[in-house]
C-alpha positions in Angstrom: 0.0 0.0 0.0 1.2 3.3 -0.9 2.0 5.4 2.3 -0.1 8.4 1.2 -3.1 5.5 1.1 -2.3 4.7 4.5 -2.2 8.3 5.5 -5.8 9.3 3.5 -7.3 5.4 5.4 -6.2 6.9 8.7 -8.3 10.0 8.3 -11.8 8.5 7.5 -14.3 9.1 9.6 -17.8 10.1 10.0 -19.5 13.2 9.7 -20.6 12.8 12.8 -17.2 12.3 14.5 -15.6 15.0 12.1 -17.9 17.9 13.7 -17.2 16.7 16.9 -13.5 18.0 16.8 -14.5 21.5 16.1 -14.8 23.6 19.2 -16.8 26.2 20.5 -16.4 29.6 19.2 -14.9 28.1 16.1 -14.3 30.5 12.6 -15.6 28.1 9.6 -15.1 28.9 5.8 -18.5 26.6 3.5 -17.7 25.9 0.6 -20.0 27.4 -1.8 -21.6 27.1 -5.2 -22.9 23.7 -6.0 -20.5 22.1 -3.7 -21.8 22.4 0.2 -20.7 19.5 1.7 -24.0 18.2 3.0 -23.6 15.7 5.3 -20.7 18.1 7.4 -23.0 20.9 7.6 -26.2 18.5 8.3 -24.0 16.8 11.3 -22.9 20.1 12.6 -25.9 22.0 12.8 -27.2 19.0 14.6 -24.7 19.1 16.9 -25.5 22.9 17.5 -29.6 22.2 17.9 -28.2 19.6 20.7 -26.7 22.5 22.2 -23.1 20.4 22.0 -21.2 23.6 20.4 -21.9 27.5 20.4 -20.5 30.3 19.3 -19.6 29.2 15.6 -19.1 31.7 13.1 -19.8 30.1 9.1 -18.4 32.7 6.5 -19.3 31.9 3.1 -19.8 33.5 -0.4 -22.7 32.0 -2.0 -24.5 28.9 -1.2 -27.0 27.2 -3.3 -29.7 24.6 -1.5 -31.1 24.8 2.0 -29.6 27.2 4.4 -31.3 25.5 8.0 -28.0 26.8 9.3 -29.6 30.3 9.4 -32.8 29.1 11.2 -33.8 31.8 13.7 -33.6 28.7 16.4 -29.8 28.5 16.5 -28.9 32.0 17.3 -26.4 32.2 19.7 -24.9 29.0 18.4 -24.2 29.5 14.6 -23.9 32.4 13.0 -23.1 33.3 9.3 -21.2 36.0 7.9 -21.5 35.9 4.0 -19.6 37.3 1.5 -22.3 37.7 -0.9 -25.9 37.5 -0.2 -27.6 34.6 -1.9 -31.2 34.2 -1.7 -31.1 31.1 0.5 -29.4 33.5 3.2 -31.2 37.1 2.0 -34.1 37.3 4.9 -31.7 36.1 7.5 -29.0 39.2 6.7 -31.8 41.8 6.2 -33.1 40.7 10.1 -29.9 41.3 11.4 -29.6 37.5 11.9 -26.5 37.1 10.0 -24.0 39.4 8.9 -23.0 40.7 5.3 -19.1 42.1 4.6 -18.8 43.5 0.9 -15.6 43.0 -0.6 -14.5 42.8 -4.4 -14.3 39.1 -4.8 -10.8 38.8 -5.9 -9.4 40.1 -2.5 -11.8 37.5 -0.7 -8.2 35.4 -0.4 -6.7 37.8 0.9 -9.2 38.5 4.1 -8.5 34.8 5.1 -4.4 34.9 4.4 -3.5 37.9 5.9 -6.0 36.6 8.7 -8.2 39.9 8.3 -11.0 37.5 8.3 -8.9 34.2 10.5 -10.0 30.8 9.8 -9.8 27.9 12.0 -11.9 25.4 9.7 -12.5 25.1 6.0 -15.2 22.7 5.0 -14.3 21.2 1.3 -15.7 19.1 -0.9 -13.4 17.1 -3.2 -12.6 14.5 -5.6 -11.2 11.4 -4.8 -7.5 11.1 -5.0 -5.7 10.6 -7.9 -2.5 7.6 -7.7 -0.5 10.3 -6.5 -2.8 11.0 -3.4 -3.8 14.5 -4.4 -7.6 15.7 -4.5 -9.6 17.9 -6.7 -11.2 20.5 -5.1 -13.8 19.8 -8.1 -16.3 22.6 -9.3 -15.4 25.0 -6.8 -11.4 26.5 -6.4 -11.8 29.6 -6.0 -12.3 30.7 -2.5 -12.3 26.8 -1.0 -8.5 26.3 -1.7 -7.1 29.9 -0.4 -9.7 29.4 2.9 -8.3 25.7 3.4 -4.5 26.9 2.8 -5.1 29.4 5.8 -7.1 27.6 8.4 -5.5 25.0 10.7 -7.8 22.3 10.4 -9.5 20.8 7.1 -12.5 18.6 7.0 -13.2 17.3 3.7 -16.2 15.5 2.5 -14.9 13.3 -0.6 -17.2 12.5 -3.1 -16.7 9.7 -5.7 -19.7 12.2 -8.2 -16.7 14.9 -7.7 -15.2 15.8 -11.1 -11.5 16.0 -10.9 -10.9 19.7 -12.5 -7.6 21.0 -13.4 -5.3 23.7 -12.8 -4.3 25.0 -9.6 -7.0 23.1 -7.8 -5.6 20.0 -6.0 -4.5 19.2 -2.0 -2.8 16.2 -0.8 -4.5 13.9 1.3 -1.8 14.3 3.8 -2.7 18.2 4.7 -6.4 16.6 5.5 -7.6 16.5 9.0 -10.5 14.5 8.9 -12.0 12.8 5.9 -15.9 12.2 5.2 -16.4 9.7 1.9 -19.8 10.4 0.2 -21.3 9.0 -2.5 -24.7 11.6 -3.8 -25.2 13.7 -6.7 -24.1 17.2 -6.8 -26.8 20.2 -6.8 -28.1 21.0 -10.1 -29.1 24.6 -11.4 -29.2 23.8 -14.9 -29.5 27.1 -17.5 -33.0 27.5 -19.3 -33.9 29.0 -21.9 -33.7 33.0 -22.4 -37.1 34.4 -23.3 -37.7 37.0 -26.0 -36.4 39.9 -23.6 -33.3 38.6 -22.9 -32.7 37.2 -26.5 -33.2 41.4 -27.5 -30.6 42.5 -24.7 -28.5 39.5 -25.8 -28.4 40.7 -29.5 -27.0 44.3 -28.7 -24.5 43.1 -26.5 -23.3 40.3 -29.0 -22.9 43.0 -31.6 -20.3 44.5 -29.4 -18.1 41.0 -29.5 -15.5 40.6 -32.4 -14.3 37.2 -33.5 -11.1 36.5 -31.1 -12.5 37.8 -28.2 -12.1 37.0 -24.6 -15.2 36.8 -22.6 -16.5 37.1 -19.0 -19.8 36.6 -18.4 -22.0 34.8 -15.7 -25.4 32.6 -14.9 -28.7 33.9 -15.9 -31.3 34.6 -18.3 -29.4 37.8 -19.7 -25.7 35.5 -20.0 -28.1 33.2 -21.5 -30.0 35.6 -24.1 -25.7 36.4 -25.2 -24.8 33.0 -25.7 -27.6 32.5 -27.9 -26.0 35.3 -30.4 -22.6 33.7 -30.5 -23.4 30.5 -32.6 -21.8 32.7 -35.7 -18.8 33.9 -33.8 -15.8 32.7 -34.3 -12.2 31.5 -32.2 -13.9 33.2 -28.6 -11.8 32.8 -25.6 -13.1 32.4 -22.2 -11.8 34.1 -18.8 -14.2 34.2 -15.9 -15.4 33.6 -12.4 -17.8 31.3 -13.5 -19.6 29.7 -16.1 -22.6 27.3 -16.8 -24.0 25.3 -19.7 -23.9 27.5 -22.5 -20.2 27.3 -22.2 -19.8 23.8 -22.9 -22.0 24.1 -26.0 -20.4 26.7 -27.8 -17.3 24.8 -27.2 -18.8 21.6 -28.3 -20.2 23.8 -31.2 -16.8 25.4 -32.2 -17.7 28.8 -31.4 -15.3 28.5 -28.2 -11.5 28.0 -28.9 -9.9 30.2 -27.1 -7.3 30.4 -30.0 -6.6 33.6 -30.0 -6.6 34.2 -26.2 -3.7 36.1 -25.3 -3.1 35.2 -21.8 -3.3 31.4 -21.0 -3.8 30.4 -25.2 -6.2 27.6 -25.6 -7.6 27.5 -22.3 -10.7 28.1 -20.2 -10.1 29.8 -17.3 -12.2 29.8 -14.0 -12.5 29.7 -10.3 -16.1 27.4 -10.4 -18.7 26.4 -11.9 -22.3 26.4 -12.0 -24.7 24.1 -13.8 -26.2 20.9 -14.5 -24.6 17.2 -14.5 -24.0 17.9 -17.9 -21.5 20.4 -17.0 -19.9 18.4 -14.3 -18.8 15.8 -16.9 -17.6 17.9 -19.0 -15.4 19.9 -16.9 -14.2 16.4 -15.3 -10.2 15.9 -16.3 -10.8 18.5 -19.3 -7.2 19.8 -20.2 -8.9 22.9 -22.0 -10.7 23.9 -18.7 -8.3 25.4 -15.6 -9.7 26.2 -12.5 -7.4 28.9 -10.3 -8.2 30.5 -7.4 -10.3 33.9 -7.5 -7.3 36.4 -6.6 -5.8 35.2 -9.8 -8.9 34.7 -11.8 -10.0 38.1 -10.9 -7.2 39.8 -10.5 -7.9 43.0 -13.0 -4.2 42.9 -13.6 -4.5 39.5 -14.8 -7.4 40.0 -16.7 -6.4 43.0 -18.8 -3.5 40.6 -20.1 -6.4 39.8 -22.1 -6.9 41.2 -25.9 -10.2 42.2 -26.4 -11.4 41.2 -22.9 -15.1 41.5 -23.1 -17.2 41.7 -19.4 -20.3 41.1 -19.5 -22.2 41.6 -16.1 -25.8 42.7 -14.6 -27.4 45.7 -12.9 -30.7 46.1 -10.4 -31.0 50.0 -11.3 -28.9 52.7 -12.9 -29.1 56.5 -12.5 -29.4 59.1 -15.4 -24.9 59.6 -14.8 -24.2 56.0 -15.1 -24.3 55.3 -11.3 -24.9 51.4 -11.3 -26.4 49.3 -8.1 -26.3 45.9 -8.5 -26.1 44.6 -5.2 -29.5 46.3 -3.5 -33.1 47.7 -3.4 -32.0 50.6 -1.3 -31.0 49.6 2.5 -31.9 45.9 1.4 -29.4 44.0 0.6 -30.2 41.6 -2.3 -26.6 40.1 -3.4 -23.1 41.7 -3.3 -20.0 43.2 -5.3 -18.8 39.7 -6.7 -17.0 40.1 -9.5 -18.1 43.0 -11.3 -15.9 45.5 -10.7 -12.6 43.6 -11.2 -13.7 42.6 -14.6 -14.9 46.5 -15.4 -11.3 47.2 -14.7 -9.8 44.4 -16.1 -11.7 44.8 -19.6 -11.3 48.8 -19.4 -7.3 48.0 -19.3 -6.9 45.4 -22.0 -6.6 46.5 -25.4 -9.7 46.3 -27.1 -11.4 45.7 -24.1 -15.2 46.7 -23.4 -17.0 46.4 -20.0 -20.8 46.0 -20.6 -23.5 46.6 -18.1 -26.6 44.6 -19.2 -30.3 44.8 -18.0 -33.9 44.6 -18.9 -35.1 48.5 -18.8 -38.1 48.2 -16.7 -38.9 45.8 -13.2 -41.8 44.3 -11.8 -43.5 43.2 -14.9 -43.0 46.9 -16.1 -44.0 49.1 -13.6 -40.8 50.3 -12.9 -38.2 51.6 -14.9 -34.1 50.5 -14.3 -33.3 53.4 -15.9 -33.5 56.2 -13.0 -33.3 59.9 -12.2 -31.7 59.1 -8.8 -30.5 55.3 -6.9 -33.1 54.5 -4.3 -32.2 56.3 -0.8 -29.6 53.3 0.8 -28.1 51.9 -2.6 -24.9 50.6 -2.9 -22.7 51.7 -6.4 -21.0 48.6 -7.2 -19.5 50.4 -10.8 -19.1 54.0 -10.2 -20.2 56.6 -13.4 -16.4 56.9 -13.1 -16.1 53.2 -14.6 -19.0 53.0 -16.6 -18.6 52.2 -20.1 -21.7 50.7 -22.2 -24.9 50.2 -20.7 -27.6 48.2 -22.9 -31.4 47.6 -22.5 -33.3 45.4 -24.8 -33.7 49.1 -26.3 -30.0 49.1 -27.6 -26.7 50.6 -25.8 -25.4 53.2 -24.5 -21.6 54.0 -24.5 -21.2 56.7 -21.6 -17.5 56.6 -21.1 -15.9 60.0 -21.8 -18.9 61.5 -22.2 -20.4 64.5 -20.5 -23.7 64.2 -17.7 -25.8 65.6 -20.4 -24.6 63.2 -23.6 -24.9 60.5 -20.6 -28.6 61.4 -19.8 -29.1 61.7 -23.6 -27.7 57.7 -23.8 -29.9 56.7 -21.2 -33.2 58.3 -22.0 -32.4 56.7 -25.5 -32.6 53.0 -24.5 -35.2 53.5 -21.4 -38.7 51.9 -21.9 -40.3 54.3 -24.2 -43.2 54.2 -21.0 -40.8 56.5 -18.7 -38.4 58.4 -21.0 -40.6 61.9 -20.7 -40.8 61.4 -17.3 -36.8 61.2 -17.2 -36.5 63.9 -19.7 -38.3 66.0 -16.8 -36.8 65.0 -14.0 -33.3 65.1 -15.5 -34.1 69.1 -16.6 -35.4 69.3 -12.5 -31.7 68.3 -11.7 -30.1 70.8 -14.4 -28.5 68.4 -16.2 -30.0 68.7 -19.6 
């Protein structure tokens, strides 16, 4: 026997057991994404409702599937601090029962390295090892491998459905603490299909996207409605946080290459992944797909490197001088920064670059317009009118950057629903800026 498979056979244990060696007051980093370890998180919040531990702190980013962690029962005894606010953790933040820190996504590494934010346990969720005794930390590297590489105790949940990804995205089994093997499917949040809006939003911002280019773009509906106006592009190249679905078919289709990438030629780059089973096999030991962690992937520095670096990202609102909240409905907070604003920056420094803000121009079923005089008392500005490039509604785009407030409100007013644009005419001649 090989002595690394001695080493990984002396670490097995239960969940059960594992949580047991945590102890009160304890700083824990989730793993996020698709990947929550179940089973760990099931067997410690039991321990916590048995009253067997207190004082636990659980930062995470973003967490998709059942949050019971948060339940309003175990205050006192867990309590989460995220990183972004996903919806399975929204209500509990806005009641003051967990806590939100913003923080550009790309220096998330550093809060847990420099010990701004200390760690005393990560929670991973990995691959089996390979013959060498190394894991995958699978379909999500980017914040679970710098949060493991600072804490002083890893408990890993290994799961033979795991894909083993590639890059800069393994641990040896001998810098394991405790090891959990699992056996269930991964959670699933499969793409659908964009409807007619997005498919119009999609179409003005694929216009903006020359053959060659390097793109960053997320999960959604208006991702989606982009994707579906690639199919004629040609030798694309793809740099990102994240991606989903629509990926692996336009690489399946030939529309992905990544050719004429010039940083990291012929590869995807990433720090996870979001998406269906589909997707999990074909990121699984796929040379053309590297996974890095996010103060690389983000890194705007790294990103610029980039020819032709095209970001594509989302907005909740946007004022008439190119003010953009994405992250709130005034003092609510709805999501976070993520990693919007290292990709503005990264795609306004890489030659040819173009950051692209893209939204439907009116909310709740078209009673309210995105397009605003004014943010909403309380809103955050993720991407300052300072960084602001092109902006574009399913009414076209808007290219604000080195323009003047009133060519700006001009832009705006231009791709607005046509239901509010005389009411933003008047308001914006109310604020003397036309």
């Amino acid at each position: 026997m090989s002595s690394w498979m001695q080493i990984y056979e002396s670490k097995i244990t239960t969940a059960e057991e594992a949580v047991q060696s945590i102890p009160r007051g304890s700083s824990i980093f989730l793993t996020g994404n698709c990947s929550v370890p179940v089973q760990l998180l099931g067997s410690l919040v039991q321990r916590a409702r048995a009253g067997e531990v207190g004082g636990l702190t659980i930062h995470q980013v973003l967490t998709i599937g059942d949050a019971d962690y948060v339940s309003p029962d175990l205050k006192g005894r867990i309590r989460v601090n995220t990183m972004f606010v996903s919806p399975n953790v929204r209500q509990a933040v806005n009641e003051g029962r967990a806590d939100f820190t913003p923080v550009f996504l790309n220096e998330i590494p550093r809060l847990f390295r420099d010990r701004i934010v200390p760690l005393d346990v990560t929670f991973a969720h990995l691959s089996p090892p390979d013959e060498h005794g190394f894991c995958s930390y699978g379909i999500e590297v980017g914040l679970t491998k710098p949060a493991a590489e600072s804490s002083r105790v890893i408990i890993a949940e290994v799961n033979d459905r795991m894909p083993r990804t590639l890059g800069d995205s393994f641990i040896h089994v001998s810098k394991l603490t405790h090891v959990v093997q699992v056996d269930y499917p991964l959670v699933e949040l499969p793409q659908g299909e964009p409807g007619e809006l997005e498919k119009a939003i999609g179409a003005h911002v694929a216009e903006l996207i020359p053959d060659g280019a390097t793109l960053q773009l997320g999960i959604g509906a208006i991702p989606d409605g982009v994707l579906y106006y690639l199919r004629d592009k040609r030798d694309l190249g793809i740099h990102t946080e994240l991606f989903s679905d629509g990926v692996a078919d336009l690489v399946e289709s030939g529309v992905v290459t990544n050719e004429r990438k010039t940083l990291h030629r012929g590869k995807i780059i990433c720090g996870f992944i979001i998406g269906s089973q589909r997707l999990y096999n074909f990121v699984h030991d796929n040379a053309m797909v590297e996974f890095h962690p996010q103060d690389y992937v983000n890194d705007p520095f790294v990103i610029a490197q980039n020819d032709n670096m095209i970001s594509i990202n989302s907005a909740l609102e946007v004022d008439l001088t190119g003010q953009v909240c994405a992250d709130s409905f005034g003092h609510e907070f709805y999501s976070g920064v993520g990693g919007q604003v290292d990709f503005v920056h990264g795609a306004t420094r890489s030659k040819g670059g173009k950051p692209i803000i893209a939204m439907p121009s009116t909310a709740r079923n078209g009673m309210l317009s995105r397009i605003v005089p004014a943010l909403k008392l309380g809103s955050g500005v993720v991407t300052s009118r300072n960084d602001v490039h092109y902006i574009a509604t399913e009414y076209g785009v808007a290219d604000l950057y080195g323009k003047s407030i009133r060519q700006r409100v001009k832009a705006l007013i231009n791709i607005a629903h046509p239901d509010f644009r005389a009411d933003l005419h008047r308001r914006a001649r109310e604020l003397k800026y036309i």
